[in-house]
C-alpha positions in Angstrom: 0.0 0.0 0.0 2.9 3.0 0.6 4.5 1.4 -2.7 1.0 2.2 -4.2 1.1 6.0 -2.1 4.6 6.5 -2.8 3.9 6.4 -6.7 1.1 8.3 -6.3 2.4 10.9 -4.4 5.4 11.3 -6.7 2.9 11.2 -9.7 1.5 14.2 -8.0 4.0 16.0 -7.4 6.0 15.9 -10.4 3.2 16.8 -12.4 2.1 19.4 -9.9 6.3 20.8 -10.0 6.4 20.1 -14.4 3.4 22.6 -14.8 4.8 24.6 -12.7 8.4 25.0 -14.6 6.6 24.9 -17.6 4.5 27.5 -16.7 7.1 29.3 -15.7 9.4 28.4 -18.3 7.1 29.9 -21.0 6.9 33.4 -19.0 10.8 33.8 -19.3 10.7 32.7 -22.8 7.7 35.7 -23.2 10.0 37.9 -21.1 12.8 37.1 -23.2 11.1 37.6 -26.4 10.0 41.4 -25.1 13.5 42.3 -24.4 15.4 41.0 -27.7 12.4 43.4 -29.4 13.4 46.1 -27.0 16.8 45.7 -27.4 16.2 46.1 -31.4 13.9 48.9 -30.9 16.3 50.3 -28.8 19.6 49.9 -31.4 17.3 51.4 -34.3 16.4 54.1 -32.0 20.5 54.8 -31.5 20.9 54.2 -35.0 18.2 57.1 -35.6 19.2 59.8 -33.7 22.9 58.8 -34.9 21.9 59.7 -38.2 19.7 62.9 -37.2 22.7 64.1 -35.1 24.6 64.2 -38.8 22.0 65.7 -40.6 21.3 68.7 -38.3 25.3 69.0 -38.0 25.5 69.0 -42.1 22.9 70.9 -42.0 24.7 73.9 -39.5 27.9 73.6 -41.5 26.2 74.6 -44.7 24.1 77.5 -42.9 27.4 78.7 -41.9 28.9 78.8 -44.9 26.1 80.3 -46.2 26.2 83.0 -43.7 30.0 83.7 -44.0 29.5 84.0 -47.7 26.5 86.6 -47.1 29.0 88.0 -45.1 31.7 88.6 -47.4 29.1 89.8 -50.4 27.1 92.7 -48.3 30.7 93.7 -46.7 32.1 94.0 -50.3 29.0 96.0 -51.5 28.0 97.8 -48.5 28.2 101.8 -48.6 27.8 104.5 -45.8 24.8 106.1 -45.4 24.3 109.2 -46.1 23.3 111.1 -42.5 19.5 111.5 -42.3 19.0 115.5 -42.3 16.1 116.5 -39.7 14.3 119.4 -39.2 13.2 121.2 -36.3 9.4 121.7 -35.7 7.8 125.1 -34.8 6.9 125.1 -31.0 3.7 126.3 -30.6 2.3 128.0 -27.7 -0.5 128.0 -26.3 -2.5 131.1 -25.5 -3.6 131.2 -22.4 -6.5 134.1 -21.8 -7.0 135.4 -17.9 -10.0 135.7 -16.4 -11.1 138.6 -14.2 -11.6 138.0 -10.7 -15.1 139.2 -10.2 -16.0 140.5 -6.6 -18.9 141.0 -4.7 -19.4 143.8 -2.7 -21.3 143.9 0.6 -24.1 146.4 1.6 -23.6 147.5 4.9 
């Protein structure tokens, strides 16, 4: 009869304990399948901003250039001003008119 138990018992178990690993088993192979697609996501992602950090530095070099040539062409052609010649305005005054001071005389 504990023969009988005994195999009964480890039937149990080890299928209890095998579902158990292979349960758990197939959540690490999940995990692991969500971090080898992060870890792609991540090295386009490097890859991309790689390539963007080039671009906007290309793109600054030839914005400088274009500046320092702009530079060069309106110092080569640029001429003094002539001085802007203002005239004075008129000040005009205002006329101011006094009133009399009117008083009242008292009866006594």
């Amino acid at each position: 009869m504990s023969a009988v138990l005994e195999t009964y018992f480890q039937h149990v178990v080890v299928d209890k304990l095998n579902k158990t690993l292979s349960k758990q088993f197939e959540e690490m192979k999940d995990a692991l399948q969500i971090l080898k697609k992060l870890q792609s996501d991540y090295t386009f992602l490097r890859i991309e901003i790689e390539s963007l950090k080039k671009r906007v530095s290309d793109s600054s070099n030839e914005i400088k250039e274009m500046l320092s040539k702009d530079e060069t062409k309106a110092t080569a052609t640029k001429k003094p001003t002539p001085a802007k010649i203002t005239t004075k305005k008129p000040t005009t005054q205002k006329l101011t008119v006094k009133k009399k001071a009117t008083s009242k005389k008292t009866a006594k």
